[in-house]
N, C-alpha and C positions, 0 to 999 in steps of 0.2 A: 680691654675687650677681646684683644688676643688669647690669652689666657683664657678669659671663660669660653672660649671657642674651642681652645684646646682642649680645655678639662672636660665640655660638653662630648666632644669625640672619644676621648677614653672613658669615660661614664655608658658609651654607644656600646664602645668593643668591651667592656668589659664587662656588661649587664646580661650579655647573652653565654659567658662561660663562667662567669665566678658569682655572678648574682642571678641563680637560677629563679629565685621564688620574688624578685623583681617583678612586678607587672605592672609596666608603667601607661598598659591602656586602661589599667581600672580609674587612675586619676587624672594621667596627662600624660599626652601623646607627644613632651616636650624630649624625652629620652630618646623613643623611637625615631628621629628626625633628627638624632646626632650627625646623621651624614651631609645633612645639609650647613653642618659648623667648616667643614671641610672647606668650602664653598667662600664663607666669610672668612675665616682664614686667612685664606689665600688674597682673597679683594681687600684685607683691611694690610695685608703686608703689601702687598703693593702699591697702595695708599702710601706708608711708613717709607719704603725704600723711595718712592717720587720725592716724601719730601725732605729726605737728607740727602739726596743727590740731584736735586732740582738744580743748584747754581753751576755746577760742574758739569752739567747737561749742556748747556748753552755754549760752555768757555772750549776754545779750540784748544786742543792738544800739539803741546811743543815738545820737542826732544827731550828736553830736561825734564820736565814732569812725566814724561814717559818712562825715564833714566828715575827718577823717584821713586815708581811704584816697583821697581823688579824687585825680586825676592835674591840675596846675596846668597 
């Protein structure tokens, strides 16, 4: 679902410079309303990042996994 949200946004920007003879008010006004994929985007990654880091939300940070994540 990310993806077609993505691909809906670059279809948005791309239909007003490279696809001049596009006119997606003749059949559907789903082109013009690419900006609003932006929007879901964003809400459905946020979604995705809750739930791969749901369990490590809750769990208290100790030294050693502190000491885990640095970058050497």
């Amino acid at each position: 679902m990310r993806g077609i949200a993505a691909l809906w946004v670059v279809l948005y920007h791309y239909s007003f410079t490279h696809f001049p003879n596009l006119h997606p008010e003749h059949s559907t006004r789903l082109v013009e309303k690419g900006y609003l994929a932006v929007d879901l985007f964003f809400m459905l990654s946020g979604f995705v990042l809750t739930h791969v880091y749901h369990g490590s939300f809750g769990r208290p940070r100790t030294s050693s996994s502190a000491a885990d994540t640095r970058i050497s």
